[in-house]
DRENDREN-286781 format. One record per residue: residue in one letter; z, y, x of N, C-alpha, C, O in turn. Coordinates in nm, 3 decimals. Layout:
<marlums>
+---+---------+---------+---------+---------+---------+---------+---------+---------+---------+---------+---------+---------+
| r |    n.c3 |    n.c2 |    n.c1 |   ca.c3 |   ca.c2 |   ca.c1 |    c.c3 |    c.c2 |    c.c1 |    o.c3 |    o.c2 |    o.c1 |
+---+---------+---------+---------+---------+---------+---------+---------+---------+---------+---------+---------+---------+
| A |       Z |       Y |       X |       Z |       Y |       X |       Z |       Y |       X |       Z |       Y |       X |
...
+---+---------+---------+---------+---------+---------+---------+---------+---------+---------+---------+---------+---------+
</marlums>
This chain:
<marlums>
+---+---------+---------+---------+---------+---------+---------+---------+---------+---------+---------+---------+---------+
| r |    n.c3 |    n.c2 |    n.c1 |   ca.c3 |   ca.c2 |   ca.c1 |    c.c3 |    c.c2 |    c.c1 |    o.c3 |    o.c2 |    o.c1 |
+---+---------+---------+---------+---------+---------+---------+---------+---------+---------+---------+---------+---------+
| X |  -0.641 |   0.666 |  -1.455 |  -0.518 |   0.734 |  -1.417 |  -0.548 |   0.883 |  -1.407 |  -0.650 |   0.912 |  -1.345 |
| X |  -0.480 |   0.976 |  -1.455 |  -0.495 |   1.126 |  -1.426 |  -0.459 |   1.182 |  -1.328 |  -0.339 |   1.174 |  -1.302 |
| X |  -0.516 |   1.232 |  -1.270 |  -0.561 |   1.326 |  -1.151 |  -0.424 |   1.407 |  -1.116 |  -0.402 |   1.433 |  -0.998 |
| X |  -0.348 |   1.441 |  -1.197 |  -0.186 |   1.510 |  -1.147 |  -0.145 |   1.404 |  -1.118 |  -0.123 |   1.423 |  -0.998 |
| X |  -0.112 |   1.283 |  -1.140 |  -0.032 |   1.150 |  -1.059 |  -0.093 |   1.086 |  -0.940 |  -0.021 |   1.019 |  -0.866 |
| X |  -0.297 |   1.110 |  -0.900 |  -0.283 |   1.061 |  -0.777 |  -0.272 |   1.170 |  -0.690 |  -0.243 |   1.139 |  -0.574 |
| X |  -0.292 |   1.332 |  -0.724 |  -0.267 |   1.428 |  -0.657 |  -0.080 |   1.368 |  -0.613 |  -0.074 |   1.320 |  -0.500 |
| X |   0.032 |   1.370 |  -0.676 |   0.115 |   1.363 |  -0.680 |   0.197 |   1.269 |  -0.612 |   0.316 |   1.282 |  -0.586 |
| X |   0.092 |   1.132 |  -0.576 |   0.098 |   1.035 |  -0.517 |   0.025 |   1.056 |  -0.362 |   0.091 |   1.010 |  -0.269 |
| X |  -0.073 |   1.105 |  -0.336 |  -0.100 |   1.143 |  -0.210 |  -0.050 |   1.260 |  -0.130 |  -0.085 |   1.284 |  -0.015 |
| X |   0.044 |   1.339 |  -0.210 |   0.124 |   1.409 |  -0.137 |   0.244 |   1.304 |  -0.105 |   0.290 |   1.299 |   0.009 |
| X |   0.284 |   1.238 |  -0.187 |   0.411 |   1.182 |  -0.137 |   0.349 |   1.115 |   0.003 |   0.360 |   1.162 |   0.117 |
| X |   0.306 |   1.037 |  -0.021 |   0.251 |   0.899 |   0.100 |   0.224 |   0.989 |   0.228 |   0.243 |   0.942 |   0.340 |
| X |   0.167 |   1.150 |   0.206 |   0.117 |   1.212 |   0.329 |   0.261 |   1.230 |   0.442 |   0.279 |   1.192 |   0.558 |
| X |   0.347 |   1.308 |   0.342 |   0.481 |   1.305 |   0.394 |   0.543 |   1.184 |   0.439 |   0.598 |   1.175 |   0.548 |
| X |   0.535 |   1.104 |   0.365 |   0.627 |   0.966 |   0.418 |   0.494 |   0.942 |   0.592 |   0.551 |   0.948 |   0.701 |
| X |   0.386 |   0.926 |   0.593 |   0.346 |   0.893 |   0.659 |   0.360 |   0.989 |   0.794 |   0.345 |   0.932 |   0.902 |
| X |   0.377 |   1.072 |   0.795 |   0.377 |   1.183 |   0.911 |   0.564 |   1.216 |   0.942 |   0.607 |   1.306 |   1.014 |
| X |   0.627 |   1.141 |   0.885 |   0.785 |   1.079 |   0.924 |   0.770 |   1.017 |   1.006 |   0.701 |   0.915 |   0.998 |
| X |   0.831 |   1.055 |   1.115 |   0.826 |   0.935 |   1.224 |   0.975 |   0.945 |   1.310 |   1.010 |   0.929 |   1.427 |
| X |   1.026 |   0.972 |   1.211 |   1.210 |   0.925 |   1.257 |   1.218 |   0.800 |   1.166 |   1.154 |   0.750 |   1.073 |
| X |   1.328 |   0.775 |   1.239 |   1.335 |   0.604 |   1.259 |   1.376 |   0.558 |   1.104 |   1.361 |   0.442 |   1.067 |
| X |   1.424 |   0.647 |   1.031 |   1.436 |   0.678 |   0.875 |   1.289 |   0.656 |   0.832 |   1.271 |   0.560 |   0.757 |
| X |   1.186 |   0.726 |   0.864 |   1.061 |   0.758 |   0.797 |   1.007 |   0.619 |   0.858 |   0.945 |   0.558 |   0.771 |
| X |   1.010 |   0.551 |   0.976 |   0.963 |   0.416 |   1.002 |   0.985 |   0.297 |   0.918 |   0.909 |   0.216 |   0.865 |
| X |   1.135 |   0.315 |   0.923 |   1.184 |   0.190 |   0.826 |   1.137 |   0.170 |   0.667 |   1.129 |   0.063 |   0.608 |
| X |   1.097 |   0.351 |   0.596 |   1.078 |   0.314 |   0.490 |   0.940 |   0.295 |   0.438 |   0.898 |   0.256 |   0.330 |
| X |   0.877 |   0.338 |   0.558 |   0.714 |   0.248 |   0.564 |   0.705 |   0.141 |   0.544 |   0.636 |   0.087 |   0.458 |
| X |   0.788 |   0.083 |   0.636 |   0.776 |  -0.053 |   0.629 |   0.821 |  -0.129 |   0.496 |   0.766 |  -0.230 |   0.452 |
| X |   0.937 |  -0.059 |   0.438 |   0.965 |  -0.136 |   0.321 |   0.892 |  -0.072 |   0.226 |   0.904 |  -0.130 |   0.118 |
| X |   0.820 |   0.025 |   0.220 |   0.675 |   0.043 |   0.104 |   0.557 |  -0.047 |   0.147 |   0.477 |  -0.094 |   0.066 |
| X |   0.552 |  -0.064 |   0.259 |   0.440 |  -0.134 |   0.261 |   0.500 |  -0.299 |   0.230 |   0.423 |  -0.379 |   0.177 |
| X |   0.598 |  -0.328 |   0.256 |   0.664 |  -0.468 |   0.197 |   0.652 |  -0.447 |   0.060 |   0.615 |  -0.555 |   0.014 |
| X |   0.662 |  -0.369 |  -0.028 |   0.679 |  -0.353 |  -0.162 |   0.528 |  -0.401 |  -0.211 |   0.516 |  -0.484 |  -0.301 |
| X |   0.431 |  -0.350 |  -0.153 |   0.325 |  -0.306 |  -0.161 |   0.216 |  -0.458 |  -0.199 |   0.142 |  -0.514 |  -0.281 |
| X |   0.271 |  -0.462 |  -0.083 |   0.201 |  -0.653 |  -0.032 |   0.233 |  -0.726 |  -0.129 |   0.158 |  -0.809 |  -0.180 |
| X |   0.400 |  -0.691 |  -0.180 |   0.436 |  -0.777 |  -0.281 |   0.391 |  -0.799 |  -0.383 |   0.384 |  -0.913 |  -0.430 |
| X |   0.329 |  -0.642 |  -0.469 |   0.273 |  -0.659 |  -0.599 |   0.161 |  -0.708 |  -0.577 |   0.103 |  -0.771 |  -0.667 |
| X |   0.104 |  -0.690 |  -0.449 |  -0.026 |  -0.766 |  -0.467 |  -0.074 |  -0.872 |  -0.474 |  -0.192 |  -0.902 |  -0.492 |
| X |   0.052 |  -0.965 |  -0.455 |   0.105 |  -1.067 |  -0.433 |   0.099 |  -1.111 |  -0.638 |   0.023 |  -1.187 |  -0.699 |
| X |   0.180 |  -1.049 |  -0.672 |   0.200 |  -1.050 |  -0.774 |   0.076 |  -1.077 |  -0.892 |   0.036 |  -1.180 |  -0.945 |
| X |   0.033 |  -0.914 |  -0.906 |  -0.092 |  -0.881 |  -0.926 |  -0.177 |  -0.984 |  -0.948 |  -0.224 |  -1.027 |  -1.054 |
| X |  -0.197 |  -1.037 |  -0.781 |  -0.335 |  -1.205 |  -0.835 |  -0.244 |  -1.303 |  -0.903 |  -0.306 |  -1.380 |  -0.976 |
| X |  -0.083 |  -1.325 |  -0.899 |  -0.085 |  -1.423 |  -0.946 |  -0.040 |  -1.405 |  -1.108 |  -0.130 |  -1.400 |  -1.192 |
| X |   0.109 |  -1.393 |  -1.153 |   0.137 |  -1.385 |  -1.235 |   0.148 |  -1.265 |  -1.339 |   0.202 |  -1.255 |  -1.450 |
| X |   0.055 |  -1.153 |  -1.236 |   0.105 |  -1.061 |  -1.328 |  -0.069 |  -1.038 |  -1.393 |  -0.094 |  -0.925 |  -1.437 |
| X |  -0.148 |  -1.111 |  -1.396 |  -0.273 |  -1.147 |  -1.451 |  -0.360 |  -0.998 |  -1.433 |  -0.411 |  -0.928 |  -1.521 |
| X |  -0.357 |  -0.980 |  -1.306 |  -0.422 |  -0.828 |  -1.256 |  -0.410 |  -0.704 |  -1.320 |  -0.495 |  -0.615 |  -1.318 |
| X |  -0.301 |  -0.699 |  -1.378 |  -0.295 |  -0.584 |  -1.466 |  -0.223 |  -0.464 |  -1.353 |  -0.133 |  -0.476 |  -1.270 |
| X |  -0.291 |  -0.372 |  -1.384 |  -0.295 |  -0.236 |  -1.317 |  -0.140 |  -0.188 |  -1.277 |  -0.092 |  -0.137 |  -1.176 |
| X |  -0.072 |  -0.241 |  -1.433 |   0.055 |  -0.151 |  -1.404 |   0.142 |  -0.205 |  -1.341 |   0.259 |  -0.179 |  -1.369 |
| X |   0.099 |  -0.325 |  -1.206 |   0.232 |  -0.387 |  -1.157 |   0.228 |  -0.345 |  -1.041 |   0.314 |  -0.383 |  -0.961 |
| X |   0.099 |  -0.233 |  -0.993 |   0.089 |  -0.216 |  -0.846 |   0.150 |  -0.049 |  -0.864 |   0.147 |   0.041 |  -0.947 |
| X |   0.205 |  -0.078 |  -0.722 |   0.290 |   0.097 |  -0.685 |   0.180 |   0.196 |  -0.674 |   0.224 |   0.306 |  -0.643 |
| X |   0.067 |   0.193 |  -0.687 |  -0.073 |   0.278 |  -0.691 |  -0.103 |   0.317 |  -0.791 |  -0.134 |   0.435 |  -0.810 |
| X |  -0.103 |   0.203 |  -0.905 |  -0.139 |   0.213 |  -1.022 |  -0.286 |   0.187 |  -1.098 |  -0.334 |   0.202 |  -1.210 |
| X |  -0.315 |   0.152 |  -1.003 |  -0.534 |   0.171 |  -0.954 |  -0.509 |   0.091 |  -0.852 |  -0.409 |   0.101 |  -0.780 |
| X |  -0.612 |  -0.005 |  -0.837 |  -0.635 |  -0.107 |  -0.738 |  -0.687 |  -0.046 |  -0.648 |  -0.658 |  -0.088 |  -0.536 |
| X |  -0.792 |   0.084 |  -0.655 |  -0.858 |   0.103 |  -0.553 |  -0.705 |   0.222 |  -0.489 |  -0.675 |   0.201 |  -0.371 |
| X |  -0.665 |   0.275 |  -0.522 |  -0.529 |   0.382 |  -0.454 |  -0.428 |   0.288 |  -0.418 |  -0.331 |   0.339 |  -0.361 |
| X |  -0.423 |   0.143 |  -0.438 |  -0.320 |   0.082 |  -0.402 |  -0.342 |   0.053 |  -0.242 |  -0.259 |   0.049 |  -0.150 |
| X |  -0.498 |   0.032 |  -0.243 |  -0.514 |  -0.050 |  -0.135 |  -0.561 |   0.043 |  -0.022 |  -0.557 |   0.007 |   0.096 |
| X |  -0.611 |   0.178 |  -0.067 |  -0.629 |   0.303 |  -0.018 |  -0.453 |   0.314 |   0.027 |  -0.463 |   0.248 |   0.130 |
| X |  -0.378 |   0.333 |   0.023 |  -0.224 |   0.361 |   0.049 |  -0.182 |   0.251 |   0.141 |  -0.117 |   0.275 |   0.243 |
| X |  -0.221 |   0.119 |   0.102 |  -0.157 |   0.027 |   0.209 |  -0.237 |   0.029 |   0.326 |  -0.184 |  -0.008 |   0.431 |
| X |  -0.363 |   0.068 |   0.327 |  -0.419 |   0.100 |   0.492 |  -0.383 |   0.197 |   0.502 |  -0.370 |   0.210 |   0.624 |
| X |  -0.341 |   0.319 |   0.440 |  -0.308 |   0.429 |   0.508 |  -0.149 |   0.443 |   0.576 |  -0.121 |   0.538 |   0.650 |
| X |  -0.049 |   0.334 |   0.539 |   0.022 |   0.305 |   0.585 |   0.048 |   0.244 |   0.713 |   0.115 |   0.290 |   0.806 |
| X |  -0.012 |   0.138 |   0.705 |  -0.047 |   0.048 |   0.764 |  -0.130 |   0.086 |   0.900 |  -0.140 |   0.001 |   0.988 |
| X |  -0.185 |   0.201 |   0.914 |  -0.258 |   0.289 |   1.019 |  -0.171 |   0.345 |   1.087 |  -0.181 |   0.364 |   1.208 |
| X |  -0.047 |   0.387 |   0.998 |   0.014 |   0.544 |   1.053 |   0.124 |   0.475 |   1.146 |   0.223 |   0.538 |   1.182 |
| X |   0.097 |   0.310 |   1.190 |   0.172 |   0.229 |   1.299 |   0.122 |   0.265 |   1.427 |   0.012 |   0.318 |   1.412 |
| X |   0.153 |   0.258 |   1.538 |   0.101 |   0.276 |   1.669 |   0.097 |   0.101 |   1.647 |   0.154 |   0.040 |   1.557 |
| X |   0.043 |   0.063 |   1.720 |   0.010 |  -0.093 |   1.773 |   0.116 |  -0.160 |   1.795 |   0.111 |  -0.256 |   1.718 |
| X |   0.214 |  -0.164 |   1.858 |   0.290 |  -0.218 |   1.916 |   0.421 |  -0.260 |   1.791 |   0.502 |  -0.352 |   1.799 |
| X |   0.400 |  -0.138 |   1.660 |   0.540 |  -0.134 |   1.544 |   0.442 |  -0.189 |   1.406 |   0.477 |  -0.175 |   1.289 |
| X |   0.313 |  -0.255 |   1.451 |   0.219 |  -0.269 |   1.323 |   0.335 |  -0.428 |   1.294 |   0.390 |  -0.505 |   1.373 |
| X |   0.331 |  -0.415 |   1.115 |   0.445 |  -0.531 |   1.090 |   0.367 |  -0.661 |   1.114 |   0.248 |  -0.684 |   1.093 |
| X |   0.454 |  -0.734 |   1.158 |   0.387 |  -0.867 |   1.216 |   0.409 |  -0.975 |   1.087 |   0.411 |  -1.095 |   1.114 |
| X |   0.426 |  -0.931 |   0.948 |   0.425 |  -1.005 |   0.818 |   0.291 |  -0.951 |   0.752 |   0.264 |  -0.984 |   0.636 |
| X |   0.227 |  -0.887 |   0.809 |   0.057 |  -0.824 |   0.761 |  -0.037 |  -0.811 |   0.842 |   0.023 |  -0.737 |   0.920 |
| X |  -0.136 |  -0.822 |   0.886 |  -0.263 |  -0.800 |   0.934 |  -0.397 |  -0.739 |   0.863 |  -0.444 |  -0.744 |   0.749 |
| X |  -0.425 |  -0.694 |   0.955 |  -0.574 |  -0.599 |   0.909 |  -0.706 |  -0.705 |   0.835 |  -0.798 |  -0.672 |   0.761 |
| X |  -0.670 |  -0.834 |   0.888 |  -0.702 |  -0.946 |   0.807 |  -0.679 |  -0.963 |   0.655 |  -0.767 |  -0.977 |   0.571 |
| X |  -0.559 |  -0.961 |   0.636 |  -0.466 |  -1.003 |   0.513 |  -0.502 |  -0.844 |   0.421 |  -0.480 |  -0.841 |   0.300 |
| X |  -0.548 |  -0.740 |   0.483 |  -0.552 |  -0.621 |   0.403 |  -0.681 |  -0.690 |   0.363 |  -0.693 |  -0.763 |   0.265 |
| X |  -0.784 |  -0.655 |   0.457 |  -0.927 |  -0.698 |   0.387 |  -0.900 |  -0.761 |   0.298 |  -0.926 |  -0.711 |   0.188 |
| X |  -0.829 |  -0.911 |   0.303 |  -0.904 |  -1.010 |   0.148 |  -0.795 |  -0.963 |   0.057 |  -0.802 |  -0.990 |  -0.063 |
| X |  -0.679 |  -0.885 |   0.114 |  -0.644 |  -0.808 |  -0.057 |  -0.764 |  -0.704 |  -0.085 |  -0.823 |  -0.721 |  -0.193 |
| X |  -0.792 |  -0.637 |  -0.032 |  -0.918 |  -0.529 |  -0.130 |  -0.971 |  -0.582 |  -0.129 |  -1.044 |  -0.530 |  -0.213 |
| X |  -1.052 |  -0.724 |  -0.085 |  -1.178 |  -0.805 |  -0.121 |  -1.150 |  -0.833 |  -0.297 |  -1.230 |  -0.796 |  -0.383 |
| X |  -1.020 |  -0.904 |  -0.329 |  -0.963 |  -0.954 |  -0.385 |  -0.921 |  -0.873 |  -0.551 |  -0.939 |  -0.910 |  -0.667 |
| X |  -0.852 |  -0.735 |  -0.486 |  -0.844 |  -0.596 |  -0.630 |  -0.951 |  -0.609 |  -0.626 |  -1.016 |  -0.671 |  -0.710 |
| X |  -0.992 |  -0.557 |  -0.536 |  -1.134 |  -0.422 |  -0.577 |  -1.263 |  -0.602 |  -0.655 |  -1.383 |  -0.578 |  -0.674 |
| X |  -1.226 |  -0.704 |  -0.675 |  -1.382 |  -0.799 |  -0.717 |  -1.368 |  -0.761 |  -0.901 |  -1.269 |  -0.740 |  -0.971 |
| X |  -1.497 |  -0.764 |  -0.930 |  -1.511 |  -0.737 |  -1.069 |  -1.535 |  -0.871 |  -1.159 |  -1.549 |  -0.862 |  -1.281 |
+---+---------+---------+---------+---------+---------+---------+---------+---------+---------+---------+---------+---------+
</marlums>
């Protein structure tokens, strides 16, 4: 992937992540729902191909969904994901 799209991509995510009106909460949550989904996807039917994840790169996908996934205080972390369920997705992209 070229370097102007993950530059371009880690500015977006920085902004969305440092939103913390109730606008910028909600749509965390539904990127990180999006997120889970392709990965979802990804192992099954979409036969690991790169271009079904919102990252684009397995390793920036999964780099983005913890960085999401962080920018929760404890109490608003989504209770449809765990720090569990992240691990064996990057166990899972990131195996060769």
């Amino acid at each position: 992937m070229e370097k102007k799209y993950i530059a371009k991509a880690d500015k977006f995510l920085l902004r969305v992540i440092k939103d913390n009106s109730e606008y910028g909460m909600k749509y965390r949550y539904m990127l990180l729902s999006r997120m889970k989904s392709d990965c979802d996807y990804y192992l099954g039917n979409g036969h690991r191909a790169a271009k079904y994840l919102w990252g684009l790169d397995e390793s920036e996908h999964i780099i983005a969904m913890y960085m999401i996934y962080d920018s929760f205080e404890k109490e608003q972390k989504p209770e449809w994901l765990t720090v569990e369920q992240l691990n064996s997705y990057e166990k899972q992209l990131l195996e060769v």
